[in-house]
KOLBA-760647 format. One line per field, with one value per atom (N, C-alpha, C): residue in one letter; atom name; z, y, x. Coordinates in steps of 0.001 Angstrom, whole numbers. Each point is the difference from the previous one (the first is absolute). Layout:
BEGIN
code: A,...
site: CA,...
Z: Z,...
Y: Y,...
X: X,...
***
This chain:
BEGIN
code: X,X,X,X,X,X,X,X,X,X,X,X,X,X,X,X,X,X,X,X,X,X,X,X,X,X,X,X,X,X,X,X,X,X,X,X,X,X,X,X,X,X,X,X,X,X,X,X,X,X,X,X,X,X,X,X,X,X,X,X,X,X,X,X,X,X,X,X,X,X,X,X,X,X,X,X,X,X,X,X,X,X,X,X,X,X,X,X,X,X,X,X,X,X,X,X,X,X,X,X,X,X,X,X,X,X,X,X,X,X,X,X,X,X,X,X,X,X,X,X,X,X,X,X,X,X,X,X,X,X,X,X,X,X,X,X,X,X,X,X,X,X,X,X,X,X,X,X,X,X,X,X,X,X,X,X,X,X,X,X,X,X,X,X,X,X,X,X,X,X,X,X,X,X,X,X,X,X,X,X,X,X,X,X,X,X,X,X,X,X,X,X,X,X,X,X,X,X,X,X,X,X,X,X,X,X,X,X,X,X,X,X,X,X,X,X,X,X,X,X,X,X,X,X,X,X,X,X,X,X,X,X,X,X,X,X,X,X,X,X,X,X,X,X,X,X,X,X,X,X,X,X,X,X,X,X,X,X,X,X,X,X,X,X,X,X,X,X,X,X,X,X,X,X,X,X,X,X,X,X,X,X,X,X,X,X,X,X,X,X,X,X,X,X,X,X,X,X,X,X,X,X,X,X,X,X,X,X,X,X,X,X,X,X,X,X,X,X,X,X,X,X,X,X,X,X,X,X,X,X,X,X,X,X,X,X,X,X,X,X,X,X,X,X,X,X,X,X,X,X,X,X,X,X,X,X,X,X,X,X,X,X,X,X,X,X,X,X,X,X,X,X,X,X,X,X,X,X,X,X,X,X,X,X,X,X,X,X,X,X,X,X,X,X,X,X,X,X,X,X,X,X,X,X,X,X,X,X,X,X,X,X,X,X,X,X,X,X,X,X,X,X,X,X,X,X,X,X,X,X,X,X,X,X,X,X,X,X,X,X,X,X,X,X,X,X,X,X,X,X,X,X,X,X,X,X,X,X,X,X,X,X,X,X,X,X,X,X,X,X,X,X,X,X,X,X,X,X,X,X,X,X,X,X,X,X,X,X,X,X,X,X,X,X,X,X,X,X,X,X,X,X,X,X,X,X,X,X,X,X,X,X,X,X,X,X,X,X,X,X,X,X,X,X,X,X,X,X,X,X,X,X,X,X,X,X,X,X,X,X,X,X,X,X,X,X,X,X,X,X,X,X,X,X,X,X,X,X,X,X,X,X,X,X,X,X,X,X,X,X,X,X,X,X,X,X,X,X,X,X,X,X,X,X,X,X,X,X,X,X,X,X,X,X,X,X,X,X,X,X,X,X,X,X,X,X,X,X,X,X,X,X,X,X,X,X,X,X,X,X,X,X,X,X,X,X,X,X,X,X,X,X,X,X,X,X,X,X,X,X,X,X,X,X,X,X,X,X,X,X,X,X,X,X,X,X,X,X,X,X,X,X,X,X,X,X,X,X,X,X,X,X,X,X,X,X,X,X,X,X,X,X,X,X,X,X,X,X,X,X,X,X,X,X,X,X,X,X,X,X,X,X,X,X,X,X,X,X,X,X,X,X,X,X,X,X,X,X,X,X,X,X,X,X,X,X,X,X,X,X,X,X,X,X,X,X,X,X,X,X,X,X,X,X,X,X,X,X,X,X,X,X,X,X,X,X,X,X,X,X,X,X,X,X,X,X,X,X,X,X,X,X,X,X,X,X,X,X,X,X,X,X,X,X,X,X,X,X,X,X,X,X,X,X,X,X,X,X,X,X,X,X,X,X,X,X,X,X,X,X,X,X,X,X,X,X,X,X,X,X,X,X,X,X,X,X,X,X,X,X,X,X,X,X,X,X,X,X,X,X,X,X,X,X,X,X,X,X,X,X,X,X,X,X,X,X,X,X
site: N,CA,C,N,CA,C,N,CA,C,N,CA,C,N,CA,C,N,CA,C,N,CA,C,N,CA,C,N,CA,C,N,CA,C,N,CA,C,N,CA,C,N,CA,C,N,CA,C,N,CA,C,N,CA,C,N,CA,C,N,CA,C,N,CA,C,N,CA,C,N,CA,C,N,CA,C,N,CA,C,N,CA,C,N,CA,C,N,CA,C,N,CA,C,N,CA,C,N,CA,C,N,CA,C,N,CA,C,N,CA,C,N,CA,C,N,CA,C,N,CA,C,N,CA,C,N,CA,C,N,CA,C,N,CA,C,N,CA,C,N,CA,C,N,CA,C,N,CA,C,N,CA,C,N,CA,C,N,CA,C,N,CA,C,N,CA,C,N,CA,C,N,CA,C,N,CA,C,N,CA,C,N,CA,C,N,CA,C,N,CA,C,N,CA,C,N,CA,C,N,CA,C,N,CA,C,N,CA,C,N,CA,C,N,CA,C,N,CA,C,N,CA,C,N,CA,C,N,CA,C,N,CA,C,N,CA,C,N,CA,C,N,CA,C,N,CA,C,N,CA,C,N,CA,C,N,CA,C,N,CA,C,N,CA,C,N,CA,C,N,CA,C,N,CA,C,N,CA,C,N,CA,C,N,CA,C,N,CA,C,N,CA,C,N,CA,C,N,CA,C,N,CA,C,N,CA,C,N,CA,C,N,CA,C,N,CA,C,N,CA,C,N,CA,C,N,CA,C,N,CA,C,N,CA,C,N,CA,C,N,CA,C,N,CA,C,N,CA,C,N,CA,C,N,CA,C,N,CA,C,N,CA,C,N,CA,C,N,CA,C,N,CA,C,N,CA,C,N,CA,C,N,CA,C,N,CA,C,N,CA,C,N,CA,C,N,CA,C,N,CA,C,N,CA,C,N,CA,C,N,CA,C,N,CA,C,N,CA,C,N,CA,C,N,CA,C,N,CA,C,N,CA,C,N,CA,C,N,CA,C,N,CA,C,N,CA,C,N,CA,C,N,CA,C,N,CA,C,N,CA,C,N,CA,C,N,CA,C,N,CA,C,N,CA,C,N,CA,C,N,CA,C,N,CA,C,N,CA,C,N,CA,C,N,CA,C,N,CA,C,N,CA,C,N,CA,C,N,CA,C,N,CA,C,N,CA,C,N,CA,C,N,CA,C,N,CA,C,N,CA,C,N,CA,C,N,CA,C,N,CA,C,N,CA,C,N,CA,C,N,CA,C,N,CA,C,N,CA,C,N,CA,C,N,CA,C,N,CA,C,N,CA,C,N,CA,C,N,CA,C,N,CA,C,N,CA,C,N,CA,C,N,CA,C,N,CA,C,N,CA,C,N,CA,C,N,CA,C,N,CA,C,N,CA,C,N,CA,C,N,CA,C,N,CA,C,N,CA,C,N,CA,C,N,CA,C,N,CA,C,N,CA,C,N,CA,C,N,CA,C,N,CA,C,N,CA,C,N,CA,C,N,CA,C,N,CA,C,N,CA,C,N,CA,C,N,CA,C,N,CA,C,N,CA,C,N,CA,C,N,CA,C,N,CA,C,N,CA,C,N,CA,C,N,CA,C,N,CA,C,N,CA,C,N,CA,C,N,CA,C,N,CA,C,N,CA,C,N,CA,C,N,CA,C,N,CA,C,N,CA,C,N,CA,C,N,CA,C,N,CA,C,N,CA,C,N,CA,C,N,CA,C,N,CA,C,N,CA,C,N,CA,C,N,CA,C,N,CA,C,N,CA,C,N,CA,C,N,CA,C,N,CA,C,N,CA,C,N,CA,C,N,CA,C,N,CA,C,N,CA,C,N,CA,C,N,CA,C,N,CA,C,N,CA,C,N,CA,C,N,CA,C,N,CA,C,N,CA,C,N,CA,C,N,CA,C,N,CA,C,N,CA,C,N,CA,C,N,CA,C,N,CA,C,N,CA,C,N,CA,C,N,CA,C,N,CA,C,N,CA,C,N,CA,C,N,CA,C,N,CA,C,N,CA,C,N,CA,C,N,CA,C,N,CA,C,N,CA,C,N,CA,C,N,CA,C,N,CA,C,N,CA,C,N,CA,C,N,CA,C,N,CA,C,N,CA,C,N,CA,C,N,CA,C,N,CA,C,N,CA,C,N,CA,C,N,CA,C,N,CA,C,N,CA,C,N,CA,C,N,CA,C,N,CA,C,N,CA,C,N,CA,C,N,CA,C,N,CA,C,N,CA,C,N,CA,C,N,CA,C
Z: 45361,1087,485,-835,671,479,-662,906,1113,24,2177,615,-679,791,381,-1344,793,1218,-450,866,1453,125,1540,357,-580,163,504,411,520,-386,-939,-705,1380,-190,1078,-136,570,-518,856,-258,841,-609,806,-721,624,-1251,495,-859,564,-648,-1443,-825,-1297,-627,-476,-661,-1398,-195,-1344,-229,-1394,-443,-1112,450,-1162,-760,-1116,-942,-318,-976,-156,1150,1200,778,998,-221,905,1600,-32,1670,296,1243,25,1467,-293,1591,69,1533,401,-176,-354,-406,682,1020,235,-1225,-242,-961,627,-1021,574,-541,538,-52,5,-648,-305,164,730,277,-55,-1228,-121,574,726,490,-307,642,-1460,461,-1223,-583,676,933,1444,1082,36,914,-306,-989,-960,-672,304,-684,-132,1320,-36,-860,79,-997,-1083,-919,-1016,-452,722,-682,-279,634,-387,-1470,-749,-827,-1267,-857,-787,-1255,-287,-854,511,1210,634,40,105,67,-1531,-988,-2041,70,1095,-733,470,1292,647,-826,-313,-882,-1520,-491,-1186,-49,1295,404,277,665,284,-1537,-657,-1781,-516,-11,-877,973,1203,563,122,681,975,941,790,1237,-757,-1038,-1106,-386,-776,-196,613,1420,1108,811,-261,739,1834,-184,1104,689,1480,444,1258,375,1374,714,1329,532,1581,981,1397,976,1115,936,260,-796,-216,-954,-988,-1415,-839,65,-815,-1287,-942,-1227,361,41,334,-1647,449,-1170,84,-1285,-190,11,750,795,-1175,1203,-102,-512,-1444,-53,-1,507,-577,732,1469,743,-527,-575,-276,-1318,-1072,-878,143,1072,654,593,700,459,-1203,-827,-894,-1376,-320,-1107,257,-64,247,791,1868,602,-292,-827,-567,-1063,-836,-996,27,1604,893,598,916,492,-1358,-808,-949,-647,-168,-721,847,1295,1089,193,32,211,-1117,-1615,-805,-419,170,-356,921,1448,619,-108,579,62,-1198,-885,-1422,-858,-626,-1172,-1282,-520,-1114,-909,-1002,-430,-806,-473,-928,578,1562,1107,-22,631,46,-112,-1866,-1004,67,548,65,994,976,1052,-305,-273,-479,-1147,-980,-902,629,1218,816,425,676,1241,-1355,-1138,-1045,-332,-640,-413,1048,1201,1563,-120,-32,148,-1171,-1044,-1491,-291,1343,-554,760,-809,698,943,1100,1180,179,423,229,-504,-507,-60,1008,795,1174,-650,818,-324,919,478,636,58,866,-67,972,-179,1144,-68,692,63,160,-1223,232,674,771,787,-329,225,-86,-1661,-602,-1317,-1108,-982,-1273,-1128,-593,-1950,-241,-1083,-584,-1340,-543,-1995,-508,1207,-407,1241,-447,565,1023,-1050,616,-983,339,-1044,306,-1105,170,-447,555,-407,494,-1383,427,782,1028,956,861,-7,1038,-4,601,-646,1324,-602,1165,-335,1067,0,854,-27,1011,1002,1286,756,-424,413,-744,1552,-32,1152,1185,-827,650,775,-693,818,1303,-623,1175,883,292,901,957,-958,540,562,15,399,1219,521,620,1204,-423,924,421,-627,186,1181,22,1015,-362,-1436,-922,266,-67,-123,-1435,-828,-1450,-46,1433,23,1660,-476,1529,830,-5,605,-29,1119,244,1779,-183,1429,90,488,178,-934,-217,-1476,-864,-120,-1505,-231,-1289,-144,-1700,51,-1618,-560,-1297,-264,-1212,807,-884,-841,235,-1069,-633,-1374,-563,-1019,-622,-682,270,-696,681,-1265,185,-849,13,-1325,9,-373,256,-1250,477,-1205,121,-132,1015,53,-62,-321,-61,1143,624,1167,-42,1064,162,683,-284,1117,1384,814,1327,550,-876,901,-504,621,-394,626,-1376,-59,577,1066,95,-703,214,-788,-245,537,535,-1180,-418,-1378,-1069,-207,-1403,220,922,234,-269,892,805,-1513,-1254,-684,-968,-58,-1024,663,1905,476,-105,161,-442,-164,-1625,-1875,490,603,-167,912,588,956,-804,-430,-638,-1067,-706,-1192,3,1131,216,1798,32,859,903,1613,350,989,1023,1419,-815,-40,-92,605,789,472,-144,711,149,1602,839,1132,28,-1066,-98,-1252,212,-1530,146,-927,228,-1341,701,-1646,5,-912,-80,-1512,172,-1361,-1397,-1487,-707,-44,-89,75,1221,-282,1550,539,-308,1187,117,834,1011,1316,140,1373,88,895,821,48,116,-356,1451,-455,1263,173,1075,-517,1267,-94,992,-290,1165,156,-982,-333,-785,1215,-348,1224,10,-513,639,270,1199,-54,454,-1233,399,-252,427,-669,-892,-1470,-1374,-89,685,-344,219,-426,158,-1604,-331,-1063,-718,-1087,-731,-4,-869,-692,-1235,211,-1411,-900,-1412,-735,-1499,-331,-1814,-449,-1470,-1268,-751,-888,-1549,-850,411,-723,535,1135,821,-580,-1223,-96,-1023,-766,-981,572,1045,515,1635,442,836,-553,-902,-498,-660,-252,-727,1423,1520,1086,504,-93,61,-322,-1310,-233,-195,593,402,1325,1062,994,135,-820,-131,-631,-777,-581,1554,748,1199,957,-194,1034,-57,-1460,-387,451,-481,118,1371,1079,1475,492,-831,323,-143,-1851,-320,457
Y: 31511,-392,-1408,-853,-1302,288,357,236,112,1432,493,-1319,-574,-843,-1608,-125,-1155,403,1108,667,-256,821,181,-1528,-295,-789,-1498,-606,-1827,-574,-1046,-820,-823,-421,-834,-1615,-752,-1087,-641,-988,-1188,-972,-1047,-850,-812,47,-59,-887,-674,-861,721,-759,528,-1201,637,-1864,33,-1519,-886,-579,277,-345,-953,-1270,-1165,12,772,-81,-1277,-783,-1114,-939,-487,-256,683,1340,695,-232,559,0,1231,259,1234,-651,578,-97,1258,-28,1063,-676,1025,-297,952,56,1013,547,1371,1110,696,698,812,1557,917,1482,1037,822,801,1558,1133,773,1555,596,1250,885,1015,1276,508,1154,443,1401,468,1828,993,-175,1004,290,-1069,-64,875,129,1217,1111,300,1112,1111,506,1316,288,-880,143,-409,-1086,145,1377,485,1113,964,26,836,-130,-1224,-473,1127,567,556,-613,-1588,-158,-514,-101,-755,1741,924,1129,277,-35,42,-588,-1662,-885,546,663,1159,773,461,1685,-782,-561,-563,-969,-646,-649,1018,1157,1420,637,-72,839,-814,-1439,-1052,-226,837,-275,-1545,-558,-1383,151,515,62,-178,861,-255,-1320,-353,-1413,-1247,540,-937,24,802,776,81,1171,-132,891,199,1038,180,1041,263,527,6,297,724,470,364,-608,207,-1058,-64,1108,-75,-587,-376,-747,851,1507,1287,-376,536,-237,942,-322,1373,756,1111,849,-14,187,-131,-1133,-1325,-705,-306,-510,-681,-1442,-241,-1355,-660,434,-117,-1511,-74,-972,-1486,198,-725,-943,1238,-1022,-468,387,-574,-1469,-557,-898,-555,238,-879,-261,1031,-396,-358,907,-555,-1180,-124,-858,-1558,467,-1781,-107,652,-496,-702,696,-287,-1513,-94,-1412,-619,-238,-857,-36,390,-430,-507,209,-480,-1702,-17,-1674,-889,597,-459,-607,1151,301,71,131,506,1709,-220,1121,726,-1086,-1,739,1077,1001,-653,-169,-436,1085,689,591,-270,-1198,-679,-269,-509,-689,1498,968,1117,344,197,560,-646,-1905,-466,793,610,-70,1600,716,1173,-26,-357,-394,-240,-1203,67,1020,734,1354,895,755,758,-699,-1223,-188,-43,245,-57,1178,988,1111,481,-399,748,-631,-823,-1102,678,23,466,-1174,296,-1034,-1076,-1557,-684,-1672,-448,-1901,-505,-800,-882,-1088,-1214,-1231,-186,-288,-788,-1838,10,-1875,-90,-1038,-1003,-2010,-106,-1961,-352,-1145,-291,-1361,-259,-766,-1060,-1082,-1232,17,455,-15,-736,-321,-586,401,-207,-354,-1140,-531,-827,-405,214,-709,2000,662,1055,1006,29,1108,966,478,1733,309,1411,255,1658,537,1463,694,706,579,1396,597,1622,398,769,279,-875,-1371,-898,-1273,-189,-1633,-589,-1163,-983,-1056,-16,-500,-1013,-93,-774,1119,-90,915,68,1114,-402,-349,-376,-326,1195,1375,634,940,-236,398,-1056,-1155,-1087,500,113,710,741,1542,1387,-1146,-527,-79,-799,-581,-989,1357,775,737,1324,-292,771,-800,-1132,-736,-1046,-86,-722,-1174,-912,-1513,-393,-392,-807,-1304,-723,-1214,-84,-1220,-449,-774,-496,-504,673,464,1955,-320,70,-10,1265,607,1114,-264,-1090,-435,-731,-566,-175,-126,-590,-225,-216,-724,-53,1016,89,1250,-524,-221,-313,932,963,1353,771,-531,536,501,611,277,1593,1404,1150,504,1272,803,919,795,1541,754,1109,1045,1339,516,1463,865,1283,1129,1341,793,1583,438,1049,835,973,657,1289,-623,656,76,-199,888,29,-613,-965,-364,-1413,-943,-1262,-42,31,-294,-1504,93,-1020,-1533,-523,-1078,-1763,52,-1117,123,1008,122,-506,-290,232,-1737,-977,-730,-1081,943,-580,-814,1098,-334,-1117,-669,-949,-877,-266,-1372,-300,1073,-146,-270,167,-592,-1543,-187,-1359,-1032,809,-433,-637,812,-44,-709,-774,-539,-1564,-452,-1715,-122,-1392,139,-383,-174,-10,1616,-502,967,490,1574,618,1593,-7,1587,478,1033,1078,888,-372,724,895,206,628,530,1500,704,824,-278,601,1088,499,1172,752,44,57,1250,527,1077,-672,140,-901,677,1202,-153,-91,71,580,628,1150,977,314,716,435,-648,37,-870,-1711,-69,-1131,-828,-1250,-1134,105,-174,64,-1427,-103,-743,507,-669,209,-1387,-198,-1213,623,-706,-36,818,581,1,-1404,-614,-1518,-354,-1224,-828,-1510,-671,-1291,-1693,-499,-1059,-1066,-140,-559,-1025,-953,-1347,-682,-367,-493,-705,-1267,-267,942,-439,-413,834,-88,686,1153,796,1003,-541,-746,-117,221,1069,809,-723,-361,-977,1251,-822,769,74,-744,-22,807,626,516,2021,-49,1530,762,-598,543,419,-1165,180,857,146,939,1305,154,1637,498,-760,593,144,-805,1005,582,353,1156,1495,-383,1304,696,-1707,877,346,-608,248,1888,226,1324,1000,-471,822,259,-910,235,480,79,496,1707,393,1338,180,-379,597,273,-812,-72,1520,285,995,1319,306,769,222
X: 25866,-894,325,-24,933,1001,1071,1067,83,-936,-494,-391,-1223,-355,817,766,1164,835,386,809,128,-1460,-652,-945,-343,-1475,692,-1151,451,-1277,643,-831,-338,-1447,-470,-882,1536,-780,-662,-671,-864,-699,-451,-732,-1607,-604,-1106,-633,-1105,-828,-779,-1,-510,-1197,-938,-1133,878,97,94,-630,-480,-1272,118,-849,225,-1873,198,-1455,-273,909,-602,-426,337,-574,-934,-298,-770,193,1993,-105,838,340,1108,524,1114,823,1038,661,454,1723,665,2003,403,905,786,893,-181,790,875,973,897,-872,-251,-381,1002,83,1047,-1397,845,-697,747,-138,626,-136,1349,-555,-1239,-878,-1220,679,-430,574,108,-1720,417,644,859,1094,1193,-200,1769,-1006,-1213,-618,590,476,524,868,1242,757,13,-833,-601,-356,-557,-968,966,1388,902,541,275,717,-667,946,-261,-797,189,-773,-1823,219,-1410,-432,221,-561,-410,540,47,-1587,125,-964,-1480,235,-1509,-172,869,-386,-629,289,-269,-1739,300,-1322,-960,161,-903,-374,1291,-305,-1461,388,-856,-1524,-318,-1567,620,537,-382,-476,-406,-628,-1553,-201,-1347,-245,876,-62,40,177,281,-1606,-499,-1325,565,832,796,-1323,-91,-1162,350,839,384,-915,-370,-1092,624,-1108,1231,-803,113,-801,-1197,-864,-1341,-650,928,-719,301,231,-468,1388,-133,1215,979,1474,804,674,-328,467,1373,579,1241,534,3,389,1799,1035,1065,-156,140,-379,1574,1153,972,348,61,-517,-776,-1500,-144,396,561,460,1741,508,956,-533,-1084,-378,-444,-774,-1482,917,1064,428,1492,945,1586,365,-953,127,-712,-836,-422,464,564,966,1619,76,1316,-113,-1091,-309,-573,-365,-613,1143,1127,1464,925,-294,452,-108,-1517,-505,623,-158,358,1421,1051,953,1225,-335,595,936,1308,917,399,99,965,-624,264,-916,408,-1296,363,-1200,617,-870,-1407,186,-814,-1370,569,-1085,-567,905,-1034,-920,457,-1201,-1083,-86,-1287,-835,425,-515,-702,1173,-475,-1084,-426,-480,-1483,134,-1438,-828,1026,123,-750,421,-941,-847,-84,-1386,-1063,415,-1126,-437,815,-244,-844,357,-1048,-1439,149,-1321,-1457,-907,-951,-1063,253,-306,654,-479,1118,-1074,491,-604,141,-777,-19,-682,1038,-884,-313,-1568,-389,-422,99,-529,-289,-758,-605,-36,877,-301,-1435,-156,-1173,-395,-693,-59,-1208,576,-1210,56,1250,-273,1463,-601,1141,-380,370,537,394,-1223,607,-62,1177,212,458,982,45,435,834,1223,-540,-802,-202,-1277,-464,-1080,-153,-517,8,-1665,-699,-911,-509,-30,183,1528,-248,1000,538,-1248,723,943,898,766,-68,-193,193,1070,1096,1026,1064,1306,34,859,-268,1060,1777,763,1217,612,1284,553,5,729,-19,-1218,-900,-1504,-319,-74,223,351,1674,724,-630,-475,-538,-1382,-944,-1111,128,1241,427,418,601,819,-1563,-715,-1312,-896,258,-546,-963,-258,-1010,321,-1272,582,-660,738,639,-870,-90,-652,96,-1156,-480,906,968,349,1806,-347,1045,462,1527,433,1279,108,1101,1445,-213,1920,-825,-747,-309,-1719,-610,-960,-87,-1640,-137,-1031,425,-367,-1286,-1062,-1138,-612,252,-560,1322,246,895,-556,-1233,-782,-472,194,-439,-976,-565,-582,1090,51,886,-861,695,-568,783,598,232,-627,581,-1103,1008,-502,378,12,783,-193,715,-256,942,1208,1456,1223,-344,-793,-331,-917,-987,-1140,-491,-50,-654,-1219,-1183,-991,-651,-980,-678,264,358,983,-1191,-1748,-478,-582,-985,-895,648,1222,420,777,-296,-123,-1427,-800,-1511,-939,-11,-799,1,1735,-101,-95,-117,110,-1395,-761,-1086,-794,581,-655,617,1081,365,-1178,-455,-414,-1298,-1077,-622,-253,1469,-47,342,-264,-79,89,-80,-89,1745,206,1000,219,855,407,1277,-458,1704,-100,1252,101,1271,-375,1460,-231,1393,213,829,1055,1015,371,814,-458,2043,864,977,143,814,56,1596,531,1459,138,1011,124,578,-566,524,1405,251,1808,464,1181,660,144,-977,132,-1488,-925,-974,-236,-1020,-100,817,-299,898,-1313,201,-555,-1295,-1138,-854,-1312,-540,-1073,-889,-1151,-1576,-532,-399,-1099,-1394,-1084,-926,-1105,-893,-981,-747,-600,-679,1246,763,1078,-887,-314,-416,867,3,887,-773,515,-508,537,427,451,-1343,-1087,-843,-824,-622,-192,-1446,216,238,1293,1481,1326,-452,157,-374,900,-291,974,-340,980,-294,589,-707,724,251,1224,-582,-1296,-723,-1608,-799,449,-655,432,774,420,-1424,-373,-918,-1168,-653,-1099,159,978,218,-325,1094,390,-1558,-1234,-956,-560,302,-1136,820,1104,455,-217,61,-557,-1814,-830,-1363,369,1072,-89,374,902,534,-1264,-545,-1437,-532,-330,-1027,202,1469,1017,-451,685,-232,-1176,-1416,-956,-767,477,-10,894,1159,559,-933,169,-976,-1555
***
């Protein structure tokens, strides 16, 4: 399949502005990059699909239920489920062709088998896994740490953004900090909430709730302005969905005093209204 696609295909280059991100000073600016841009798979499909071993790898993917494990669900232009359906197509796209471009970006032209197997190695454990991990986060705003890194409770951590989220939230349209001009700015909120969640392959769940309740408790547990406008969520491996985000439903701006700021002294006596906050929580449910 490389082969075809060196063959035929034209790598496409260009260059484009990219953010660089300086953490310890909390700023970012824009660098012109070089971009490198691979054929993608559907361009040589047809004859792909001829190749005797890309045909082995359908029939074998059809033996083992991937389309099952994929929660593949073909439907026709009414919504209705189609019987029988041809999944041969899609795991030509969802599996061979992102195993193709994701060795592509990496690796380029050159087969190396070793690289492969990483990739392959991803590609099954996606498939055998039941549903998928998403991290979500959210920057927290009007907010710090201080005498302490990071902190974790229950499901939630609070941390520092990594560069490359930066990036994605930048190219999302987010502003990092207040003082934001089209090439650079400082990035006063380098501070997020996480938390991982379970889901199905096909569907991302409501992404604000599983946010909403620890800003809260924080809220609740001293005093100080802190929010959240922005919520991104990315797959913990490398493969399901593609990196996404949504604005918050309130969008207010939190630079305003008092600064929300967590100590370490502040972990013991948090985590005990925490969990009345979670008692009252439940019982509001129930």
């Amino acid at each position: 399949m490389l082969e075809i696609i060196k063959k035929h295909g034209k790598i496409q280059t260009y260059y484009d502005y990219t953010p660089k991100i300086n953490l310890h000073d909390r700023t970012w600016h824009l660098e012109i990059e070089r971009i490198n841009v691979y054929p993608r798979l559907f361009e040589f499909e047809d004859e792909l699909m001829k190749l005797p071993a890309v045909k082995n790898c359908l029939a074998i993917m059809l033996e083992e239920n991937f389309p099952k494990g994929l929660e593949m669900k073909i439907v026709d232009k009414n919504g209705k489920p189609v019987q029988n359906p041809n999944y041969e197509p899609f795991l030509m796209a969802e599996v061979l062709g992102v195993m193709i471009y994701k060795y592509l970006e990496r690796y380029g032209y050159d087969f190396h088998e070793e690289k492969f197997e990483e990739i392959y190695r991803e590609m099954i454990d996606y498939v055998n896994s039941s549903g998928m991990e998403l991290i979500v986060i959210s920057p927290l705003e009007n907010f710090d740490l201080r005498d302490l890194d990071e902190f974790l409770v229950d499901e939630y951590k609070i941390r520092r953004l990594t560069e490359r989220e930066i990036k994605a939230l930048i190219g999302f349209g987010y502003h990092l900090g207040f003082t934001f001009s089209p090439d650079h700015g400082t990035i006063e909120n380098i501070y997020c909430i996480e938390r991982i969640i379970k889901t199905s392959k096909r569907h991302i769940p409501p992404l604000q709730p599983h946010i909403e309740d620890f800003v809260t408790a924080l809220r609740l547990f001293k005093p100080g302005v802190i929010g959240f406008n922005f919520i991104l969520c990315y797959p913990k491996t490398a493969w399901g969905f593609s990196w996404s985000g949504e604005a918050a439903r309130h969008r207010y701006s939190y630079k305003r005093p008092p600064k929300y700021i967590f100590e370490r002294q502040d972990l013991k006596p948090f985590l005990f209204l925490w969990n009345q906050f979670k008692k009252v929580k439940n019982c509001l449910v129930t």
